[in-house]
C-alpha positions in Angstrom: -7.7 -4.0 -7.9 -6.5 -7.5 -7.2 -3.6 -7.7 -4.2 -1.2 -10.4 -4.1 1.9 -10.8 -1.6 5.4 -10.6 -2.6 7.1 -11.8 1.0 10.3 -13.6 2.6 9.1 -15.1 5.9 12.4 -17.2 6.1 12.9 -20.5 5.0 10.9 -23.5 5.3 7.1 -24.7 5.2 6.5 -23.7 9.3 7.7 -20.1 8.5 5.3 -20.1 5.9 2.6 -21.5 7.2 3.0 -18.7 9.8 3.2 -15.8 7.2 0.1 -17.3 5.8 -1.7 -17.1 9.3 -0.8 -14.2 10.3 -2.1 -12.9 7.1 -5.2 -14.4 7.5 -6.2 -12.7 10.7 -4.8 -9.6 9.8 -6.6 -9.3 6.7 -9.7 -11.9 6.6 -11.2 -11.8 3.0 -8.4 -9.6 1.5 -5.9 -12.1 0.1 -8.4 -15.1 -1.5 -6.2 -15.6 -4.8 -3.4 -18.3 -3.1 -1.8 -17.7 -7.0 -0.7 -14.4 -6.1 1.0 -15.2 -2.8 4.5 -15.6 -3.1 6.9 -16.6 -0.5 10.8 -16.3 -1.1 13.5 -14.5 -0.9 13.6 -11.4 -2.9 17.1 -11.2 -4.3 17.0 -11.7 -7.8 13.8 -10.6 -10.1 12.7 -14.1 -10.9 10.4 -13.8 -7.8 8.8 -10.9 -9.6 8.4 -12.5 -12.6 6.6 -15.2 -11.1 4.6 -12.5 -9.7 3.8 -10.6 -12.8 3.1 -14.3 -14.4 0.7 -15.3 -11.9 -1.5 -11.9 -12.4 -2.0 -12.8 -15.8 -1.7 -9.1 -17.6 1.5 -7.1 -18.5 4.0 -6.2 -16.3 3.7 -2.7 -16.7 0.4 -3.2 -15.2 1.5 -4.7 -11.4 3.2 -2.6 -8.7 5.4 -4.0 -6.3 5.1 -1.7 -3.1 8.0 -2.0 -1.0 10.5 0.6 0.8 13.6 -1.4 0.4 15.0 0.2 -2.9 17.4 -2.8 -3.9 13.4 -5.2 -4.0 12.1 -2.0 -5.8 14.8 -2.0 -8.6 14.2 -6.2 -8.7 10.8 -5.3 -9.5 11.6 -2.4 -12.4 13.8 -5.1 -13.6 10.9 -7.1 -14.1 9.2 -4.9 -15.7 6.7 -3.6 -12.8 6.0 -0.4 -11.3 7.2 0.1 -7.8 6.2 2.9 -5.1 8.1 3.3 -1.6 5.4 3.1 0.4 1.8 2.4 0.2 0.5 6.4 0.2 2.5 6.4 -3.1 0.6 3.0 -4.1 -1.8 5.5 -6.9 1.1 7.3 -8.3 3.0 4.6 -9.8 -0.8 3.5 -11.1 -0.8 6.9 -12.4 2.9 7.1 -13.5 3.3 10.1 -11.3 6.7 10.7 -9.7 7.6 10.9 -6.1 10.4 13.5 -4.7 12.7 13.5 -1.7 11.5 17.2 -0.1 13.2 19.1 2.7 10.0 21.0 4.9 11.4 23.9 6.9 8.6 24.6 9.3 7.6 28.6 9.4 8.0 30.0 12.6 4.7 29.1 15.2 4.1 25.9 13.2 4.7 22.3 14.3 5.7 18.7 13.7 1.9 18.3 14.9 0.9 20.9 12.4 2.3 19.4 9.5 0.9 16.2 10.4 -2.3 16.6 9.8 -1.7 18.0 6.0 1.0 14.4 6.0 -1.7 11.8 7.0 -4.4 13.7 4.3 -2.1 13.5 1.6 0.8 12.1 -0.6 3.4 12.8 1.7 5.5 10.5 4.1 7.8 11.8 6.7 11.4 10.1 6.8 13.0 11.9 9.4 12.2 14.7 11.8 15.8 16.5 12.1 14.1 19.4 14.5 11.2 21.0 15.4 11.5 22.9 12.2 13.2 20.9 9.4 11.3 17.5 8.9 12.8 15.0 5.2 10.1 13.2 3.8 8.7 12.0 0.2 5.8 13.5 -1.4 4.3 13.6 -5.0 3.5 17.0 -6.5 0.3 16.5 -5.0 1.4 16.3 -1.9 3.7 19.4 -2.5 0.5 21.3 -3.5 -1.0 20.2 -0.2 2.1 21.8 1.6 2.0 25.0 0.0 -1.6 25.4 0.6 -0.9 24.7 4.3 1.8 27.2 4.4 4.9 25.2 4.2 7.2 25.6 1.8 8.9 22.1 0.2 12.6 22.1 -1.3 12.7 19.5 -3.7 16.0 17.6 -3.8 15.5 14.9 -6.8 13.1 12.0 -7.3 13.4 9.0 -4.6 12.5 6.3 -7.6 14.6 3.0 -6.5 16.9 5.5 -3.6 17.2 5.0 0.0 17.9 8.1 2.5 20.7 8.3 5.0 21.8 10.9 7.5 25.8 10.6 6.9 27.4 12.7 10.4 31.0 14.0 9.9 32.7 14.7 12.9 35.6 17.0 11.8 36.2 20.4 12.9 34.8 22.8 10.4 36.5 26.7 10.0 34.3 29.5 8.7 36.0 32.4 6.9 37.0 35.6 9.0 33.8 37.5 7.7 31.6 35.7 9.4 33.6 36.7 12.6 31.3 39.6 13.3 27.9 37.9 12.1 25.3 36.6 14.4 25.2 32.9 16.3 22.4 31.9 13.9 23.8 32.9 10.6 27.5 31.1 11.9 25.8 28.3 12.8 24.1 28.2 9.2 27.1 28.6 7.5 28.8 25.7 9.6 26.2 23.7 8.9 26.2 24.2 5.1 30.6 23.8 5.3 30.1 20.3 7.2 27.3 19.3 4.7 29.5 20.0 1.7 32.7 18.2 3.2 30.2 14.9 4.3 28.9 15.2 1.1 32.1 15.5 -0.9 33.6 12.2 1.4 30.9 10.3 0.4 30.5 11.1 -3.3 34.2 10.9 -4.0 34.0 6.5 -2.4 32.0 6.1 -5.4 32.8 8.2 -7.9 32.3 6.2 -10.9 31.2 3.6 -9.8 27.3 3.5 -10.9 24.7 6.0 -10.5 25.3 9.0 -8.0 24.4 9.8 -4.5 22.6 12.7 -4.2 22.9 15.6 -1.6 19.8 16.3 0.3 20.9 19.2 1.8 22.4 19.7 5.7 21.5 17.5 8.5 22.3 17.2 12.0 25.9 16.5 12.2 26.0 16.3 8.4 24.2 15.4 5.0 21.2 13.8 4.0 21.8 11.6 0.8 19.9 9.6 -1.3 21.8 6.5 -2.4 20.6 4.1 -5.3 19.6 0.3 -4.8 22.9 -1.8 -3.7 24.9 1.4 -2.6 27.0 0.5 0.2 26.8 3.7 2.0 26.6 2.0 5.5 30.4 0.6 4.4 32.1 4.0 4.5 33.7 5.3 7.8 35.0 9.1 7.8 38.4 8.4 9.5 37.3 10.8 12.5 33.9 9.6 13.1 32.4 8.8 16.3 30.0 5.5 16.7 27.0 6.4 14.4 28.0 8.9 12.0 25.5 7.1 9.1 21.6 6.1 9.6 19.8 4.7 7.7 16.4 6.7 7.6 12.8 4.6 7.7 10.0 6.4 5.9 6.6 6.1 8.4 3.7 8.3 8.2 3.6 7.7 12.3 7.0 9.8 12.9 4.9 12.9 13.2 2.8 11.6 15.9 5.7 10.6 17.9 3.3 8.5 20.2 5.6 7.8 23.4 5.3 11.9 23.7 1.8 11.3 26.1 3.8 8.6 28.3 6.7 10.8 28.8 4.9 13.7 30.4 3.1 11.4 32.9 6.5 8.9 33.9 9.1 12.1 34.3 7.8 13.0 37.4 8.3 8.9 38.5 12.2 9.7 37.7 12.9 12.5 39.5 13.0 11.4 43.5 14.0 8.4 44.5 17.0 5.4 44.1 17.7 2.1 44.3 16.8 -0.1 47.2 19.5 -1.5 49.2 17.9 -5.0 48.4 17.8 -4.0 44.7 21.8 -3.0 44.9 22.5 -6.1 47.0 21.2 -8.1 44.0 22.9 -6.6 41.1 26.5 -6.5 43.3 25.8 -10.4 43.5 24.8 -11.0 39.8 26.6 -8.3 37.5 30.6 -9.2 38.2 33.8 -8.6 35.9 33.7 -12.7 35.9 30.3 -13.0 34.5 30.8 -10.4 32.4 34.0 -11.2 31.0 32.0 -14.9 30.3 29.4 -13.4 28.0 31.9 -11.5 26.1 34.4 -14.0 25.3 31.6 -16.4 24.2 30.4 -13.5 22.0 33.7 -12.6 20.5 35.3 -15.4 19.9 37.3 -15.6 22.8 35.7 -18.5 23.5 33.2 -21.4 22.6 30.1 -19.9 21.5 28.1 -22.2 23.5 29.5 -24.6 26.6 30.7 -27.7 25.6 31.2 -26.9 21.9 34.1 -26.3 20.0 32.8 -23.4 17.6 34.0 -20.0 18.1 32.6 -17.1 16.1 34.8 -14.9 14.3 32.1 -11.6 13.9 28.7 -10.6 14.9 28.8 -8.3 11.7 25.1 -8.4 9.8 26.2 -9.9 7.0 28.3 -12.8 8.4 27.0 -16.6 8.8 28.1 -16.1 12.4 25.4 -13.3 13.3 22.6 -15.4 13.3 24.6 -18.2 15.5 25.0 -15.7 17.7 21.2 -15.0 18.0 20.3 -18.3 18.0 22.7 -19.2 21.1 21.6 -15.2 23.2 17.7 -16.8 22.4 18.2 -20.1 24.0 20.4 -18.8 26.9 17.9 -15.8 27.8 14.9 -18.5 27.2 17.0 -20.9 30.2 16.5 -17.6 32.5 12.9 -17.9 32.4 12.1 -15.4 30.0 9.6 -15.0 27.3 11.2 -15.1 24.1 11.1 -13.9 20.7 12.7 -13.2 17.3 11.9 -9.8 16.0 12.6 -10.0 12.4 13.4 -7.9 9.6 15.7 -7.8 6.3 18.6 -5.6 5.6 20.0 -5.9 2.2 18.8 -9.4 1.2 19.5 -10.7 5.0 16.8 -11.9 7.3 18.4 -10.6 10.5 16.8 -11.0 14.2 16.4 -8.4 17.2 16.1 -10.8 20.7 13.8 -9.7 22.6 13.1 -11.0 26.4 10.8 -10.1 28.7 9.5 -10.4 32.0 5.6 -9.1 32.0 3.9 -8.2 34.3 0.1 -8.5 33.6 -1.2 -5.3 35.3 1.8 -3.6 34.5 1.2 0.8 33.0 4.3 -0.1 30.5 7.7 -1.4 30.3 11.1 -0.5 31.4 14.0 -1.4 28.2 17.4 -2.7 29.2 19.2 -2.4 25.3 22.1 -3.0 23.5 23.5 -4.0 19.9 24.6 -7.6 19.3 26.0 -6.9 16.2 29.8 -5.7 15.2 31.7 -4.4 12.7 36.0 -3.6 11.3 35.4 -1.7 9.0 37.9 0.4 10.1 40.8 -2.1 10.4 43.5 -2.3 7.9 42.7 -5.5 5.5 45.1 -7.2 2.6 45.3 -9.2 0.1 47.1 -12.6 -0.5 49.6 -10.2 -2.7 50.2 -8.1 0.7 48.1 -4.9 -1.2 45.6 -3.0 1.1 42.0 -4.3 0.5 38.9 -3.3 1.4 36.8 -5.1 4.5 35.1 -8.0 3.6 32.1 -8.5 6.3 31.0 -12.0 4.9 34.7 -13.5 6.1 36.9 -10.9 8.3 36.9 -10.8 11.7 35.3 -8.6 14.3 35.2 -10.1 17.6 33.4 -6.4 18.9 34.6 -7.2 22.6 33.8 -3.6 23.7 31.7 -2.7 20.5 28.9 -4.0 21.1 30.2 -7.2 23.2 30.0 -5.2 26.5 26.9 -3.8 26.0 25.3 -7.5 25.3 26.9 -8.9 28.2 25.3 -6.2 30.2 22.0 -7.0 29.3 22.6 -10.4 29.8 24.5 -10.3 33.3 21.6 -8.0 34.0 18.7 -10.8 32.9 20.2 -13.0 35.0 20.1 -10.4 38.1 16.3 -10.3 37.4 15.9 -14.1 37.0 17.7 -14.8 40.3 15.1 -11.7 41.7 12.2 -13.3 40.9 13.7 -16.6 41.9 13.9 -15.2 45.2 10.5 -14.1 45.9 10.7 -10.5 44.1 9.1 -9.1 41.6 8.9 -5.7 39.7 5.4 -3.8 39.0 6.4 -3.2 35.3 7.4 -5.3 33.0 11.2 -5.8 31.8 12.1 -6.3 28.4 15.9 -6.9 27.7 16.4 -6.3 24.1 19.5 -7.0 21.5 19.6 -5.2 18.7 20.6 -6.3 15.3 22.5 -4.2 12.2 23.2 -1.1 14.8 26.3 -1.0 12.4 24.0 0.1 9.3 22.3 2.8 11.0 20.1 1.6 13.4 18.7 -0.8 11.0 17.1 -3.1 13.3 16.2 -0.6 16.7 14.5 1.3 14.0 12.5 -1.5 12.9 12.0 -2.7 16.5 11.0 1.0 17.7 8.1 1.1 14.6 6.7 -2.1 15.2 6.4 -1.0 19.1 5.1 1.9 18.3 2.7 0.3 15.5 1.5 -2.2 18.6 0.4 0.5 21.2 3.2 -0.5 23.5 3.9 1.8 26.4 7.3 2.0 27.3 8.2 4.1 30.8 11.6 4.4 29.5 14.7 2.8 27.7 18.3 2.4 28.8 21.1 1.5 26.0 24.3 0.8 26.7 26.8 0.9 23.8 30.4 0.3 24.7 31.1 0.1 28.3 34.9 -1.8 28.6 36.8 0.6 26.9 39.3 1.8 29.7 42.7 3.1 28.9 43.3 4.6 32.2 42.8 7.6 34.2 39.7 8.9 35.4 36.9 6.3 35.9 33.9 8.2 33.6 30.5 7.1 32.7 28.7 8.5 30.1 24.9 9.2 30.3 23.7 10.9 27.0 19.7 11.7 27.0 20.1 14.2 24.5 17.7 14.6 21.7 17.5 16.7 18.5 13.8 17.3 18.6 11.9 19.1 21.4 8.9 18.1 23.0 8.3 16.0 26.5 10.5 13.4 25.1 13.5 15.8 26.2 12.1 16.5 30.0 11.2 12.7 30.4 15.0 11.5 29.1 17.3 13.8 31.1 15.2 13.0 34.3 15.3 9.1 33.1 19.6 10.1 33.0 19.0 11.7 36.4 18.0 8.2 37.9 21.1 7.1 36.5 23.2 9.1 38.2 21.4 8.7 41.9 22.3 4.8 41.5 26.3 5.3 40.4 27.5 6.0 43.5 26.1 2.5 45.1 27.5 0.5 42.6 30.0 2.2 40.9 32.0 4.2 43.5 35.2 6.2 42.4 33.0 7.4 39.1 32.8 10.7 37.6 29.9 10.9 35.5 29.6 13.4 32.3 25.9 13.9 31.6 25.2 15.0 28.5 21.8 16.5 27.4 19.8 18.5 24.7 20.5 18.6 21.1 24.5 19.4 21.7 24.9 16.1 23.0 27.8 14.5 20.9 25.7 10.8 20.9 22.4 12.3 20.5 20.9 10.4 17.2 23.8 8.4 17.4 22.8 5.0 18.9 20.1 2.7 19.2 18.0 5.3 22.2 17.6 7.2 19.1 14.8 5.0 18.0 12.9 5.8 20.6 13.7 9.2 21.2 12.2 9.6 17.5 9.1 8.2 18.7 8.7 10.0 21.9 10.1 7.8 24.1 12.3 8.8 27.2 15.9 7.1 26.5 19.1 7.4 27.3 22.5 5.6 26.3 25.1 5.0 28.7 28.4 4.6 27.6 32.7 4.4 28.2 34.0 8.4 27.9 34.1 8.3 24.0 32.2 11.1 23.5 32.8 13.9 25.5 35.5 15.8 24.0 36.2 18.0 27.4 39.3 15.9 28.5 41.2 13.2 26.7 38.9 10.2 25.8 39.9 7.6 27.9 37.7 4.7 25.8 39.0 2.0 23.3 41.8 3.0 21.1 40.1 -0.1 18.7 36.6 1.5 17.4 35.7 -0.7 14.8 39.0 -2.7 14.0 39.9 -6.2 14.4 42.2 -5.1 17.1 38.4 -5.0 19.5 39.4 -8.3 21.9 38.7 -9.3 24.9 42.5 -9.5 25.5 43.0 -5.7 24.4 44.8 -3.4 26.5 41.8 -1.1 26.9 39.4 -3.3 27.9 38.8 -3.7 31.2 35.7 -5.6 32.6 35.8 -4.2 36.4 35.3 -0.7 34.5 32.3 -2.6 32.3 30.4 -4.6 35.7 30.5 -1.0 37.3 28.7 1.1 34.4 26.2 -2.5 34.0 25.3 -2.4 37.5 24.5 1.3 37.7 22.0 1.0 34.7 20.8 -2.3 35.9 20.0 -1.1 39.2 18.5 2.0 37.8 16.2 -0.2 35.3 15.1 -2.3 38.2 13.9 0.6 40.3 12.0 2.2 37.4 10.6 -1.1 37.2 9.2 -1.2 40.8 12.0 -3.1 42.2 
């Protein structure tokens, strides 16, 4: 069959000409018909018509392949086929449908089991909840294949032009008094099923008339699984109790089974285990990581002030959908580039926007694998209260509201930043680390992970090894008290991944006490942890990866949360009464300095 490329490398000739070559190498001989390339945006169907015009046959006979469901219903509009994902490429051919299925693993089976039925056959994994309940699409064919490898598949509707999320509700849930005598396992069922329903129910009832339904896909960690039809907002909605990352926005990749950072883990948690910060290495970061360098970075990145030095403009939100966002990128790329750094846009699309990760790095050439130092650059207020010129409540408007995200994620990036420079200034000095660095910013966190998803795939896709990666996500939010770190390394799934992380959180906690003196520290581990799945480490930990997230106490619910009182309003300033940059440079310096001794430093 003849292939043709429906694509939106950004705008202009150079972008392009770059699609083009990269196309070239990657597929010398395949794409020869320069009529079936086509190059735009793809938010509105007249690209697909121009597609299904340049193939010179019927509509019905083209299939746009694609896994973002708002192109796929573009395309339907147009009158093609469309499959999710390339293993579903001979079904639409066929006119076969595909079906979001929930795989409980039988007892003595594995993720690694099911994998090798997954890569033979129609099936697609979209998210592995645990080590015995995997989501993923498959055709009846691929069902067939399941059953014949002896594991069961609940069907839960067909995925046509749909999109999967994990929505998390936070709310206490209360079983009935008969299940007072019952056991742990069938109480934990039942809860599960209770939260599931009342997720479910939240986000059904936001858009209850309002087109075509969401669809339960059953319980999830923390929650639901639904499938949401093309252009259904679900990353909008905001349970009023919800903790950062109660929705995610699931990725469907046949390479979630394999999990391939799972081999580096076993071999770099023994590195974690002894060992702490040089007093060279702690020297450094006390120098270059400061509330005044800090508090710089933020109030360039909130608003607070001039973007860039010497300019007048000041950005009003980092939210994905705002012009600002990709000022913002633009200005992190060219500051991190002055440091000495090599450089790069990692892009992908979110809703009709061409967003950016910024990623810098230091490599080293002989270097086993890297060492991440990670944070989100985007922000949201999608919980602040919004009206309208008559004084009646409206809903958040991302494109034109403001969300300065000092703490959320304003701290983190400042972090990162404060914590290039400290590496800069290093290697300035004569030093250098034995792995490489890579300081990465992470776009559309907000949506779900949209863009550390994305990043984590592509790694992943690339054969990188990564020895281990360190997220911070909201570090300024002070109201008082108790100086508490959080260090979550917690992940749902078992496997080395879970050995390698909380030893990666034990390095953590060996640098605090140089750097960050006066701290209690909360560690938080296994698949209780409150953040686990809940912020950009998660990416990682669903490939393997050791990760953890360091954070202001938001999560742990033992005490009174001392963090920011302004989660997601507009109230998140650098001038708010919770933040607190000396509480901020004392969490950055502790993962800094731990990220610099992983590195060799």
């Amino acid at each position: 069959m003849r292939k043709g490329i429906i694509s939106n490398p950004g705008t202009g000739e150079a972008a392009r000409a770059r699609a083009v070559a990269a196309l070239n190498a990657a597929f010398a001989g395949r794409f020869t018909d320069d009529r079936l390339l086509h190059w735009g945006a793809k938010t509105a169907r007249g690209i697909f018509d121009d597609a299904v015009a340049s193939a010179g046959v019927g509509a019905d006979d083209c299939v746009f392949v694609g896994e973002d469901p708002d192109e796929r219903a573009f395309a339907r509009e147009a009158g093609m086929r469309a499959a999710a994902h390339p293993v579903f490429t001979l079904a639409a051919v066929e006119g076969r449908p595909v079906f979001w299925a929930r795989i409980e693993l039988p007892e003595g089976r594995s993720p690694t089991d099911l994998e090798v039925i997954a890569n033979a056959g129609e099936i697609v994994p979209v998210h592995v909840a645990s080590g015995h309940l995997v989501l993923v699409m498959a055709t009846a064919r691929g069902v067939e294949a399941l059953e014949q490898g002896g594991f069961a598949a609940d069907l839960r509707g067909q995925v046509e032009d749909t999109f999967a999320f994990l929505v998390r509700d936070d709310r206490p849930v209360s079983l009935p008094q008969a299940f007072a005598d019952t056991s742990g396992a069938s109480r934990a069922t039942a809860e599960a099923r209770r939260r599931a329903a009342a997720a479910f129910a939240f986000v059904s009832s936001a858009f209850d008339g309002q087109g075509p339904p969401v669809v339960s896909l059953g319980p999830a960690p923390g929650g639901v699984y639904v499938a949401a039809a093309a252009g259904t907002p679900i990353e909008d909605l905001h349970i009023a109790e919800a903790k950062p990352g109660h929705t995610e926005r699931l990725l469907p990749d046949p390479a979630l089974l394999s999990r391939p950072g799972e081999a580096q883990a076993v071999g770099f948690a023994e590195e974690f285990a002894d060992g702490g910060p040089t007093a060279e290495t702690i020297a450094a970061v006390r120098e270059a990581i400061t509330p005044a360098s800090l508090r710089g970075h933020i109030a360039r990145v909130s608003g607070a002030a001039p973007l860039v030095e010497g300019e007048s403009l000041k950005v009003r939100s980092r939210d994905a959908s705002s012009a600002d966002n990709a000022l913002v990128v633009s200005a992190l790329v060219r500051r991190l580039h002055d440091l000495g750094l090599a450089v790069r846009r990692h892009e992908f699309s979110w809703r009709g926007h061409r967003l950016s990760n910024v990623e810098a790095e230091f490599r080293v050439a002989a270097a086993d694998s890297a060492v991440l130092v990670t944070a989100h650059l985007d922000s949201t207020a999608a919980r602040g209260e919004f009206f309208d010129s008559g004084g009646l409540p409206r809903a958040y408007d991302p494109a034109i509201d403001p969300a300065p995200g000092a703490d959320d994620d304003g701290s983190g990036m400042a972090a990162v930043m404060a914590a290039a420079e400290c590496l800069s200034a290093m290697v300035a000095d004569g030093r250098a680390p034995t792995r490489t660095v890579r300081f990465v910013l992470f776009n559309a966190e907000e949506q779900g992970l949209v863009g550390s998803k994305a990043y984590a795939r592509a790694a992943a896709s690339a054969g990188d090894k990564i020895a281990g990666v360190l997220q911070m996500d909201m570090i300024a939010g002070f109201q008082g008290g108790p100086r508490t770190m959080e260090i979550h390394t917690g992940s749902s799934v078992p496997g080395p991944v879970v050995g390698a992380s909380d030893a990666l959180g034990g390095l953590v906690t060996r640098a605090a006490p140089a750097v960050a003196s006066g701290f209690s520290l909360q560690v938080l581990a296994g698949s209780t942890d409150p953040a686990a799945g809940r912020s950009d480490h998660a990416s990682f930990h669903e490939r393997g990866w050791a990760a953890a997230a360091i954070c202001e106490n938001f999560f742990d619910d033992t005490a009174p949360a001392t963090g920011t009182r302004q989660y997601h309003k507009p109230g998140d300033t650098l001038f708010d009464e919770d933040h607190d940059t000396d509480y901020a440079a004392a969490i950055a310096r502790t993962v800094a300095a731990a990220a610099l001794t992983l590195a060799g430093l």
